[in-house]
N, C-alpha and C positions, 0 to 999 in steps of 0.2 A: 404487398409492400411496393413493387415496380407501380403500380396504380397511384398509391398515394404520391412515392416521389413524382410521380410524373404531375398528376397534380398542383404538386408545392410549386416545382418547377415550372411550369406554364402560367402559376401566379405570379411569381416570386420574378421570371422572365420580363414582363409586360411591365411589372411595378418597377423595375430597375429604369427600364428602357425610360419611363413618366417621371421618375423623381432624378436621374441623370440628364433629364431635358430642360428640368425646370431649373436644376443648380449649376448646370453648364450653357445654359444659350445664353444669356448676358455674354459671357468671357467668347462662347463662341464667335456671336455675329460679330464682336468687337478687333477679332486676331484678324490677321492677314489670311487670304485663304486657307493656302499651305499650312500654315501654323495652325491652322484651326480645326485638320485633320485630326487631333491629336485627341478630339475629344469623341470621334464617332470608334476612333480604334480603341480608345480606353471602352467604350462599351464594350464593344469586341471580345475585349480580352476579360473584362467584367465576366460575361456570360461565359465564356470559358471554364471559370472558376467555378461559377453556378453550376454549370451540367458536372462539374468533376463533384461537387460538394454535396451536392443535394439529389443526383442521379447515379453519382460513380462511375461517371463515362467519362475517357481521357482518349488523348490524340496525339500523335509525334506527325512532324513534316521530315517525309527524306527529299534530295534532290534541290535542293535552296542552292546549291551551287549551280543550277543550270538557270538561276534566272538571270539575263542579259542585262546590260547595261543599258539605259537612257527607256524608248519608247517599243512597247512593242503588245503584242494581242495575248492574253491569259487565258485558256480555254479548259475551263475545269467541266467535272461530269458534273449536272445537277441533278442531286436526288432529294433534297430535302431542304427546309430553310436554313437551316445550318450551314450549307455552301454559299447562300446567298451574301452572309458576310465574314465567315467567318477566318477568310486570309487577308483578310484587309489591310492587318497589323503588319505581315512580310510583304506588302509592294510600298514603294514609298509615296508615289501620287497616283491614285487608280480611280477609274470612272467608269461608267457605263452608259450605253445608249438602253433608253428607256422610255414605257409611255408615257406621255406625259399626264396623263391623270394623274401621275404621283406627283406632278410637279403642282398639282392644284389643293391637298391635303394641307390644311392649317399645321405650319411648324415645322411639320416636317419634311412637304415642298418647298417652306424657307433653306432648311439645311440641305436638298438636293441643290437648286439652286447655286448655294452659296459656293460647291465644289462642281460648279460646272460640268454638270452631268447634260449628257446631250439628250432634250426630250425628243420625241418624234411621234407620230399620227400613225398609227399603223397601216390604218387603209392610208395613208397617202403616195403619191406618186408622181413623179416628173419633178420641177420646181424645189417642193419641199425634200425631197429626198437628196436634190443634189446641196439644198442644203444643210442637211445634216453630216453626207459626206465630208461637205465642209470644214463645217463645224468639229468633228471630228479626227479631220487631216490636223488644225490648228494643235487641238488637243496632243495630238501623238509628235507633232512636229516642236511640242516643249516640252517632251521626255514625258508623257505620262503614260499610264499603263493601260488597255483598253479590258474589260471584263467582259468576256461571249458565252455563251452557253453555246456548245456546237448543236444541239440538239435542240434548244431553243426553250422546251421547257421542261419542267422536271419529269425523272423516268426510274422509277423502281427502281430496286440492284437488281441485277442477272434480265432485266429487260430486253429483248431486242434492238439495236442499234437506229437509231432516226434519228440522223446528222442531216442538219436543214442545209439548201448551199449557201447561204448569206454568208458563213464566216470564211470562204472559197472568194467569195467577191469583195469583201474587207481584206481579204490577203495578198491578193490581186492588185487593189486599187492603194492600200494601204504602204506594201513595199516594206514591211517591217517582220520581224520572227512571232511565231507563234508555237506559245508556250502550253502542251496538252500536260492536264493536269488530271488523275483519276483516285477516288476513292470512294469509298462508300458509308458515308453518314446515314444514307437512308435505311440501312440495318440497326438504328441506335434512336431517331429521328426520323419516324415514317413518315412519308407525305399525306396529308388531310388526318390524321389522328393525331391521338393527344398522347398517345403511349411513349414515351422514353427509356431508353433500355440500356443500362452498363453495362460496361466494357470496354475495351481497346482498341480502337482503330490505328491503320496508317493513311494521308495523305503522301502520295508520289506525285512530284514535280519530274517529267520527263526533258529528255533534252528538247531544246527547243530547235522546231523547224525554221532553216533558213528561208529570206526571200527569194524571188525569183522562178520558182519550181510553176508547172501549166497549172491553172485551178485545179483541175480536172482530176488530175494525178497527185496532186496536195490535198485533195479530200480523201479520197482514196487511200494514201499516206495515214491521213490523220485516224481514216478510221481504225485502219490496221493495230497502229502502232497504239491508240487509245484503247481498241477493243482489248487487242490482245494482252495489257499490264490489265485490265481491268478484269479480264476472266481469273487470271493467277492474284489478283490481290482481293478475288473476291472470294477464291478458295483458302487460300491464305487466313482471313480473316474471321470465317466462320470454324473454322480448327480452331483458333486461337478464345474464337468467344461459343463455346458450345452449348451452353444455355439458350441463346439466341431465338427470340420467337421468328420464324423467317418470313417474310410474303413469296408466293405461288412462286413469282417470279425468280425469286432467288434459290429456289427449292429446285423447280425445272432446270435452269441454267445447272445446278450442280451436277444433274443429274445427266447431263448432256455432256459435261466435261467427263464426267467420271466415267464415261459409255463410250469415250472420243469423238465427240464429233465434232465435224470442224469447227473453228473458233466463230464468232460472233461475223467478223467482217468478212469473211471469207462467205459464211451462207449468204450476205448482203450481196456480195460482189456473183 
């Protein structure tokens, strides 16, 4: 049965995404940017529906009171495409630096585009990156919300910690709060498979760090304080959903808390 919904769900997914493209870009490219958010969150919250309905997978946000007011950095764990959009609907104007290959995709580098998303070259250097910096000061300096992955790319639950420093020199140069955010979708939404798995997760919004702190000792910080809600939320979690088919990763991590050893950041450190 988990096979089949998962199935329906990965059809049913894609199809949404094509037939909400085709009845909302007219209205889209026609609103003012801002207003025209309204239609990548309605998806958002579309597939929400889908995974509750057709998978039995459901989610709560704690911690919505720690998000700040005006511009500042949002730094969630990514473990699966499920984080890639799926708090969109709780920031009110949120962007990301990204490559630009996606800004070259028919349609749907129109509507990256259209919310001024900052592209960048990855291999580039000097020049272009100070203008992205740029571009990006702009961004945060009209109250919008920047999207980072500390770790840069997606990473199993119970993984090992590999926090890039890029989001130490966004913070640095930025001068604005950063908001660490952990949970774990990818026990529900594994990365590279098709399997989808019900049950209940939580999203935890942590307080956010002020500016000002040395990079140095703000990554450091950030792992700490990420690593550490993220080992209890990810014991937390698999209590709560015991069916659960786990990856290696998450199985070892458990097994490591449950033996004491030290936390994730601390063995980094």
């Amino acid at each position: 049965m988990i096979a089949f919904r998962s199935v329906l769900f990965n059809a049913v997914f894609y199809l949404n995404l094509i037939v909400q493209m085709i009845i909302f870009t007219p209205i889209y490219f026609l609103l003012p940017r801002k207003k025209a958010y309204f239609v990548p969150k309605f998806w958002v919250r579309s597939n929400h529906w889908l995974f509750k309905v057709i998978v039995g997978t459901t989610f709560e946000i704690e911690g919505l009171e720690n998000i700040p007011a005006g511009g500042y950095i949002f730094a969630p764990k990514h473990q699966s495409f499920w984080d890639a959009y799926a708090l969109l609907p709780w920031l009110s104007d949120p962007f990301y630096i990204l490559k630009r290959e996606l800004t070259w995709i028919p349609l749907f580098g129109w509507y990256i585009k259209k919310q001024r998303m900052v592209p960048v070259n990855r291999g580039a250097r000097g020049k272009v990156m100070t203008a992205v910096m740029e571009r990006t000061k702009a961004e945060m300096n009209a109250g919008r919300q920047l999207i980072i992955y500390p770790e840069g790319t997606r990473r199993p639950p119970g993984a090992p910690p590999e926090y890039k420093y890029g989001i130490a020199r966004l913070y640095r140069d930025l001068q604005v709060p950063v908001v660490p955010v952990v949970m774990h979708p990818g026990l529900f939404w594994p990365r590279r498979k098709f399997i989808r798995q019900p049950g209940h997760f939580k999203v935890q919004i942590l307080p956010a760090i002020a500016p000002g702190m040395d990079p140095d000792a703000f990554l450091a910080h950030l792992v700490d304080v990420m690593e550490t809600a993220s080992d209890k939320l990810l014991v937390e979690t698999v209590e709560a959903n015991p069916h659960l088919m786990l990856p290696p990763t998450a199985v070892k991590r458990l097994a490591e808390l449950k033996a004491g050893t030290p936390g994730q950041a601390e063995m980094r450190a």
